[in-house]
C-alpha positions in Angstrom: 129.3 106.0 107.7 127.6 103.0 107.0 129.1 99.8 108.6 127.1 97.3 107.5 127.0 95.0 104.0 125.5 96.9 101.9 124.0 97.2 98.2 122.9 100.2 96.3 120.5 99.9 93.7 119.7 102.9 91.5 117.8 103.2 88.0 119.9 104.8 85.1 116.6 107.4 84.6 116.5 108.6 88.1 117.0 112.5 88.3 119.7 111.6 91.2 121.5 109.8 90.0 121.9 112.2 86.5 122.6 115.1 88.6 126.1 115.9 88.1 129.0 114.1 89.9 126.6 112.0 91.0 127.4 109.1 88.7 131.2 110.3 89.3 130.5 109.9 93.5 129.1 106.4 93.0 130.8 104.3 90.8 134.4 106.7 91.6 135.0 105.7 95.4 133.1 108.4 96.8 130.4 106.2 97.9 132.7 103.5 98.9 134.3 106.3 101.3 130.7 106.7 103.4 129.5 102.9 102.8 132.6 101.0 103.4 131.2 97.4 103.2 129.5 98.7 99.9 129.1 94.7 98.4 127.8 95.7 94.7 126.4 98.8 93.3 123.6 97.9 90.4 122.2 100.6 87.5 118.4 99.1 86.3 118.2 100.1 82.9 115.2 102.4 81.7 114.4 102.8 85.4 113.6 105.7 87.2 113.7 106.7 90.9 110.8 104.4 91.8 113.0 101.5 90.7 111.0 99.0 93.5 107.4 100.2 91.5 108.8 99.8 88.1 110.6 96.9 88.3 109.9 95.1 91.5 110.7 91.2 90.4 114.4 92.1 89.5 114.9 94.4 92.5 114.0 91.6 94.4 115.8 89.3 92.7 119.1 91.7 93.9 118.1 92.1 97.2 117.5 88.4 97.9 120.7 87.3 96.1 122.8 89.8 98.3 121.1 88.6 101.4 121.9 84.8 100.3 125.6 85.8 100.0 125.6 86.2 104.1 124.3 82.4 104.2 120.5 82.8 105.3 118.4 79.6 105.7 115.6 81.9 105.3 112.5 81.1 103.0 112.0 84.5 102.2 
């Protein structure tokens, strides 16, 4: 399991997540069973599996708004 705050960010195109029961696993608890301290689970629109290539600014923008939510004084 993982223990830690966590995030999962997936595109809505990605062969994953469209294989089937996937979407079921994810947004259905099964995910939530393996990453306890799941914090926020985000679908990109017309976004594939290489979601931090194809979209890199708004991934970003997810991953530094989830790290701010822990308090960092960070610049990053």
């Amino acid at each position: 399991k993982v223990m830690v705050p966590s995030i999962f960010i997936v595109g809505d195109k990605d062969i994953v997540y469209n294989i089937p029961g996937a979407k079921q696993f994810i947004h259905g608890g099964g995910m939530a069973g393996v990453v306890p301290n799941l914090k926020d689970i985000v679908v990109l629109e017309n976004t594939g599996h290489f979601l931090h290539e194809e979209k890199p600014t708004i991934v970003n923008d997810h991953i530094l708004g989830f790290l701010n939510k822990f308090g960092s004084k960070s610049s990053l």
